[in-house]
N, C-alpha and C positions, 0 to 999 in steps of 0.2 A: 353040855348042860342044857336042858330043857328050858327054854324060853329067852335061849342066847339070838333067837330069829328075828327078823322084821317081818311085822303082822304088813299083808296085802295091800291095804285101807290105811298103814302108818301116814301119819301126816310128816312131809321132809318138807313143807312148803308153812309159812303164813296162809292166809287167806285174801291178802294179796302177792301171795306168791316170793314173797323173800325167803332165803335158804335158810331154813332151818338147824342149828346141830342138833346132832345127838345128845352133845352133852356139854356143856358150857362151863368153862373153869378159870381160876385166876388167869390164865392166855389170854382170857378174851378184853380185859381191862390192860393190856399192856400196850405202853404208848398212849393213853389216853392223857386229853391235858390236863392238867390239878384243877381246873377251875370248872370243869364239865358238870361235877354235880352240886358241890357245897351241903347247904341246909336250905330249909326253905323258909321262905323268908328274904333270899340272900342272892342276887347275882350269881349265876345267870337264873335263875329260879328253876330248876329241873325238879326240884321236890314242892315245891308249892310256890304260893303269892304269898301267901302270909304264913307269919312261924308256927302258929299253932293250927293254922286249915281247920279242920272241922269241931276239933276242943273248943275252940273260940265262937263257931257259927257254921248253922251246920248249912250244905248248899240248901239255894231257893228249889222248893218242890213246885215244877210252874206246867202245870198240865195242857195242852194246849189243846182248846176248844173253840167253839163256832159252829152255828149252824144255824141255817134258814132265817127267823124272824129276829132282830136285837130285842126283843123281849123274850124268846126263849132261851138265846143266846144270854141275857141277864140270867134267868134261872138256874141253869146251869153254872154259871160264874158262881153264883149265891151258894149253893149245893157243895160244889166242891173247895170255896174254904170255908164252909161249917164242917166238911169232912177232914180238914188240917192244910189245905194248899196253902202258900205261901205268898205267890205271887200268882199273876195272871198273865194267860199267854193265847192273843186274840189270833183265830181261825179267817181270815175273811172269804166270799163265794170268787168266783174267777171274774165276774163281771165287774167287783170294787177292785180286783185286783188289777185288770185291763183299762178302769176308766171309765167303763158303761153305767151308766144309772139302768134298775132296772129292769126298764120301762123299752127300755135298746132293743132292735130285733135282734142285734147281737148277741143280749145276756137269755134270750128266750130259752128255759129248761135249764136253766144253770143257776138260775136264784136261789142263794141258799143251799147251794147244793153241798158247796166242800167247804166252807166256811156260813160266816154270816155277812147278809145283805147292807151293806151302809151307803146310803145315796147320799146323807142330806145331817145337820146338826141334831134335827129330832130324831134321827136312829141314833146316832153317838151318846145323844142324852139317854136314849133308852137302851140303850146297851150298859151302861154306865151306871143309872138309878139306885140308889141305896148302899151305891159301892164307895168308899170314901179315897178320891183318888191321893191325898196325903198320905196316907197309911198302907195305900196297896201299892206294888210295885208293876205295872203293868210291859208286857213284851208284846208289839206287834208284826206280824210279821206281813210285809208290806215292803214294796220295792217301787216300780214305778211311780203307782200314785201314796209314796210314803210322806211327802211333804204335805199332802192335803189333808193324811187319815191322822197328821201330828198336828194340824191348824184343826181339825174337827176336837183334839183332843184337849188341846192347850185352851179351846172357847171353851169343849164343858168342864174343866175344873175351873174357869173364871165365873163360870155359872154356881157352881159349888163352891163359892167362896175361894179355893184354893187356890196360894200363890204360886206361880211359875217356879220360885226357888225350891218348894216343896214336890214337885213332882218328881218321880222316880219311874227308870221301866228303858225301854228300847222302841227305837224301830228299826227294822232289819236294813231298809235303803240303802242295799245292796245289788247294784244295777250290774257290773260285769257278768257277775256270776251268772244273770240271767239269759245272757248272751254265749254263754258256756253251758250250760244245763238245765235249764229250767222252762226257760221262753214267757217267761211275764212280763215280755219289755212292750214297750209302743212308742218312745222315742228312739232312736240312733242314739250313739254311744256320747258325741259330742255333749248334748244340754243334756242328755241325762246326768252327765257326770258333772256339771252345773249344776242343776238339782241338787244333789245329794252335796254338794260343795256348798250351797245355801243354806242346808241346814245343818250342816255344822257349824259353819259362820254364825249362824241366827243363836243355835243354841248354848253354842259355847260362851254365847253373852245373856242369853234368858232363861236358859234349862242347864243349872250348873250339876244337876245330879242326872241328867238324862244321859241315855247311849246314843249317841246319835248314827251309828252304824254299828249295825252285826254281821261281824263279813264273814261270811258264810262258805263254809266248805261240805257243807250236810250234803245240797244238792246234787254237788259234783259226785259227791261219794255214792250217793242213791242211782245218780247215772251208770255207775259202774267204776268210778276212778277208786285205784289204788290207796292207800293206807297216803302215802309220800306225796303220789299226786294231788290226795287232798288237801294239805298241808301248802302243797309248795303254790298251788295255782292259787288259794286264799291267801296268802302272803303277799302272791303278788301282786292281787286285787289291791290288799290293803297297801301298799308301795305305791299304787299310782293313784290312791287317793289320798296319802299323809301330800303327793307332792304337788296332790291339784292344789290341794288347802295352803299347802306353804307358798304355792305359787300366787294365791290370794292376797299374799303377805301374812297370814296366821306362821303362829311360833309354832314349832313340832311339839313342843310341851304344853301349851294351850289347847291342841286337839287330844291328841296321842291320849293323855289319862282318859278319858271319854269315850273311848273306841275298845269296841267286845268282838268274840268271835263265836262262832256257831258250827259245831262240827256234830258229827254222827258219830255212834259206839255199834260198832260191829259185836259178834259173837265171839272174835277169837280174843281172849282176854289179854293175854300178854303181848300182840301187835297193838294192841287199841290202848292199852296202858304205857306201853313205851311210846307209842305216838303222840298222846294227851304233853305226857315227859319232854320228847323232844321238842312239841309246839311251844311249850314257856320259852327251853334255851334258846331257841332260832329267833320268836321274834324278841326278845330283849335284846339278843347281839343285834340284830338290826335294827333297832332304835338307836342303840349305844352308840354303833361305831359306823353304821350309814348315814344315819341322820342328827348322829351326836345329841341325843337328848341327853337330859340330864337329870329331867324330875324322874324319881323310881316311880312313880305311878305310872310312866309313861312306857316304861320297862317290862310293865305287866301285861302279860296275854290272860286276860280272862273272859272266861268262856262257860257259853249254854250248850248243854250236848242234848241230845236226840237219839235215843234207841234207833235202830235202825228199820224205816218202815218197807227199806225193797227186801228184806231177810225175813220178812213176815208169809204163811205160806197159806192159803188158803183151806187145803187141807191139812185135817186135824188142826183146827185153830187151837187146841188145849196145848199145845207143843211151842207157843208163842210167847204164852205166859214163861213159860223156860228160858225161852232166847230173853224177851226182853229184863229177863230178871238179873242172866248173865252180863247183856250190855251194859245194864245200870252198874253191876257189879263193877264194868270196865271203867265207864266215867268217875265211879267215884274211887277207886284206886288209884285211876288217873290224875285227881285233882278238879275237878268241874264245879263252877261255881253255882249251876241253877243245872235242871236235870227235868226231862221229860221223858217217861216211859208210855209207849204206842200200848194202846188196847189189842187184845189179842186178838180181835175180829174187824181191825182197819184193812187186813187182804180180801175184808168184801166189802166193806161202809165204813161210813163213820162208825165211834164206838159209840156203844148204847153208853146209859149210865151205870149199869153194874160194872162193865170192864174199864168204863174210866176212874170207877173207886178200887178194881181190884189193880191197877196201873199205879196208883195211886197209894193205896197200900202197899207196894211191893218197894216204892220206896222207905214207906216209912219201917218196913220192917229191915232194911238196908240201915239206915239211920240208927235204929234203935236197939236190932236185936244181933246183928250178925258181926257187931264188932269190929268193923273197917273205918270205923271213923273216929276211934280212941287213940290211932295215931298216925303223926305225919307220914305219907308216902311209903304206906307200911312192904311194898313188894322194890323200894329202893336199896339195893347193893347186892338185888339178887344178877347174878350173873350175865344168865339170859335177859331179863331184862335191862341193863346196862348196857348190852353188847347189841341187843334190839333199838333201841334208844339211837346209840350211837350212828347203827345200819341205815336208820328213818330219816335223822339230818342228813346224814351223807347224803342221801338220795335226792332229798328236798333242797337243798342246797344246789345240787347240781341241774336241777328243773327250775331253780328259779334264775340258774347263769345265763341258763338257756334263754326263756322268755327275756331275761333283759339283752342279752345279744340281738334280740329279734323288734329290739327298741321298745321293751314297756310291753305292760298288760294288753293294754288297748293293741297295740300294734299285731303281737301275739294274736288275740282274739282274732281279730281282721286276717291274719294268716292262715288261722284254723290250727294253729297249733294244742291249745291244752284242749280243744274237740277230740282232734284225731287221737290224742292221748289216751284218752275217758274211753272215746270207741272202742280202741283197740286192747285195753286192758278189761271192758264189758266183756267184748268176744270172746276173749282167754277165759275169763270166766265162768261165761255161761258153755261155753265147748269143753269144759271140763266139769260141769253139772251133768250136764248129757251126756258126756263121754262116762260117768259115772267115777272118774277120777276121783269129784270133791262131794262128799256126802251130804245129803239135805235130808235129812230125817222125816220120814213120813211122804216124800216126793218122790225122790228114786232109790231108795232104801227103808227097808223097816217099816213098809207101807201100810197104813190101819186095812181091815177087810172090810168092815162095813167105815163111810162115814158119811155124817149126816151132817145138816146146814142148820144151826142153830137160829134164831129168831136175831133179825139183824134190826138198825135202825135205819127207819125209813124217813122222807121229808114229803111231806101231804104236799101237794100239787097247789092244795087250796091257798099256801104260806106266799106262794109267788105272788099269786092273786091279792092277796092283801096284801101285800109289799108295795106292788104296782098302785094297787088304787091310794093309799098311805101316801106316795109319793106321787100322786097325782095332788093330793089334797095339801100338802106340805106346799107344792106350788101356787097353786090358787090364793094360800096365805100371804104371800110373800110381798114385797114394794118394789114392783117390775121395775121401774126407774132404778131404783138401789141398788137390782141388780142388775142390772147393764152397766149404770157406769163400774162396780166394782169389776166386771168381766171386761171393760173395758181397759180399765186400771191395769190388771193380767196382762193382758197381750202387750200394752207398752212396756210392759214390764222385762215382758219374756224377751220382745225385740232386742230389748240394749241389756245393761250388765248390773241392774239394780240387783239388790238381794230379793227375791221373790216371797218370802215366809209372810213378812208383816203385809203384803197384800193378800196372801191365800187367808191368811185368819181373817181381815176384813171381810172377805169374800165368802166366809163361811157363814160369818156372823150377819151377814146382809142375807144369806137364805141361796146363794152358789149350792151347787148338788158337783158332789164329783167330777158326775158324766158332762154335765157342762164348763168344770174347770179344765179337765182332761181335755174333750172338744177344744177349748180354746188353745190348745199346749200346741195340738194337733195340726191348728190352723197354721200356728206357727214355724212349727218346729218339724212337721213329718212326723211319719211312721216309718220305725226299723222295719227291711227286710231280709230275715235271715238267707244267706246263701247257704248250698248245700253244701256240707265238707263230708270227704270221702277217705 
């Protein structure tokens, strides 16, 4: 019979490479244990956190932007929720993200460039200006210096009247993972993981609605890591940071409700939906019966996804609006609780403001018009994905025996193990792009004949320049005494084993800038440096 064949180009593979059937049927659910899927709402939660999912509220639409001056950067914030965003999800440049004020010959040509510039309280205030931080949910994405950009944050809603109980939002302060894929670290693994132990401490008693960690498996996955391996090495991030906190003496159920995670949605829908699937069951069983919590909040994995910005192609950018339309499709089949979709012209810039409203739109025509969100976990009992589901624990599961055999996250890290992982599943990869194995539309197939470069967004040169001089004048203002002793307050701090938060808000509020809080970490504490793994 005609068309009994396999087409050339059939896909027998995921998109990371897990085997495929042809055809999936009641077999593939046999042996499965009774408690694998439930309802959602319900232990182990493989259908959702909550019973009704998006009937009830639909996910946070949280665009994520920054750029060059905090008063453009305000503009934009203003712009996109009068266009319907929901929450806010702050971009910073690489110099706030490393520590550098500035003014640093380090941060030179880099202000403003991939986020926006924050030295100092009066950027934070003008970042912030007319935005009512009770009412908006803000996400920062922020690792290193996450504990400062959360004191710069906690001073301007106290400037804003707004109570500490009243704030909502994340910071990402997620430091392993940056020692795995990313490299925005500047401490060593030791006090950073202190760090980020202090602010959950701090805010688990001052910021009862805050996240205090989004542990993040985007990066990993942007590196090149696998479906499973993003999963299993985020886990086990988050494993050795439930044990720093308990090790503090905090309850697992005093942190755990307050902890998010941050993953990527790839294009291939049905791996990136069983995946979303398998991430609830896995980590509720390890809350459960690792570390025997008991509050269901604590049970819950939820999570901010991200379209995928390394599956973005440069050529023919109109082919991206596609992908990312698809990945959104994934995340919210998935279950995702807040959702950002990349501009279609991030594989050359930042996105202009048309692509971050047509980003933007594309969810809300996801929400509104296409019908995925009228019911719970609407691709649950399909076969394949059950049988995919199950494929994805398994795997992760067996990646996370590993790292704890090799003594913990940290210790891993320090091995080079979830590296070499990331590498070698990159390579597979991309040697099967170029082998023309795995089709990229528009790249090595179906290639447009003419294509042209669309009008991209630029950052004036002139923005640095008045960044710098701003921040020169910010200084001059300031009560040199006031600040030293609070810089000095810092460093004893940093020495022994005080909680450090309620001195960095001091220290903001006296007129501290980043680069000089960072500096002072520095004095103390060293600079990580990465070794090569091979």
């Amino acid at each position: 019979m005609a068309g009994d064949g396999e087409r050339e180009t059939a896909r027998t593979s995921t998109s990371s490479g897990l085997p495929l059937s042809q055809e999936y049927g009641p077999e593939s659910a046999a042996g499965r244990p009774s408690d694998s899927t439930g309802t959602a709402g319900s232990y182990p939660y493989t259908r959702g956190v909550q019973p009704t999912m998006y009937r009830g509220r639909l996910w946070t639409m949280r665009q994520y932007a920054g750029f060059s001056t905090a008063k453009e950067s305000n503009a934009r914030y203003r712009y996109l929720l009068e266009q319907g965003q929901t929450g806010l999800s702050v971009a910073f440049d690489l110099p706030t993200q490393m520590g550098y004020d500035s003014d640093a010959p380090e941060a030179e040509g880099e202000v403003g460039r991939v986020g926006v510039a924050i030295d100092s309280l009066a950027d934070m205030e003008q970042l912030f200006d007319g935005i009512p931080l009770d009412k908006v949910s803000t996400s920062m994405t922020i690792n290193s210096t996450a504990p400062i950009l959360l004191a710069l944050y906690v001073a301007v809603a106290e400037r804003q009247g707004v109570s500490r109980a009243a704030l909502s939002g994340t910071t990402q302060n997620d430091l392993l993972k940056e020692y795995i894929a990313r490299g925005t670290y500047i401490f060593p693994p030791a006090p950073s993981l202190r760090l980020i132990t202090d602010v959950v401490e701090w805010s688990s008693a001052e910021l009862p609605k805050w996240n205090t960690i989004s542990i993040s498996g985007y990066h990993m996955r942007e590196a090149g890591a696998t479906a499973a391996q993003e999963l299993a090495f985020t886990f086990a991030n988050a494993i050795a940071y439930v044990e720093a906190a308990v090790a503090r003496g905090m309850q697992v159920d005093a942190i755990a409700p307050r902890l998010s995670f941050f993953f990527a949605a790839w294009t291939d829908i049905l791996e990136e939906t069983a995946k979303f699937r398998a991430a609830r069951r896995i980590w509720a069983r390890l809350m459960k019966e690792r570390f025997g919590a008991t509050n269901e909040k604590s049970l819950l994995c939820r999570f901010h996804v991200q379209t995928a910005g390394s599956a973005l192609t440069a050529q023919s950018i109109d082919n991206n609006v596609v992908r990312a339309a698809y990945q959104a499709l994934a995340a919210v089949l998935g279950g995702a609780q807040s959702l950002h979709v990349n501009g279609k012209d991030e594989a050359l810039a930042l996105p202009t403001e048309e692509s971050a409203r047509l980003a933007l739109r594309t969810q809300q025509v996801l929400a509104h018009e296409a019908g995925v969100a009228g019911t719970v976990d609407p691709l649950g009992g399909s076969w394949a994905i059950e049988a995919l589901t199950d494929t994805i624990e398994s795997e992760v599961l067996a990646l996370i025996a590993e790292t704890d055999r090799l003594g913990g996250a940290v210790a891993a890290i320090s091995a080079g193990f979830p590296q070499r992982a990331i590498q070698d599943a990159a390579f597979a990869y991309q040697r099967d792009v170029e082998g023309g194995e795995r089709v990229i539309v528009g790249v090595n197939q179906f290639v447009d004949e003419a294509v042209t470069t669309p009008p991209i967004a630029r950052i004036d040169p002139a923005r640095e320049r008045e960044q710098v001089a701003s921040l020169k004048s910010f200084r001059a203002s300031r009560d040199t005494a006031a600040v030293a002793e609070r810089l000095d307050a810092i460093k004893v701090a940093a020495r022994g084993s005080e909680n450090l938060m309620p001195h960095l808000i001091s220290g903001v509020k006296a007129g501290l800038t980043v680069g000089e809080i960072s500096g002072a970490l520095r004095e103390i504490w060293g600079e990580y440096r990465e070794s090569l793994v091979l």
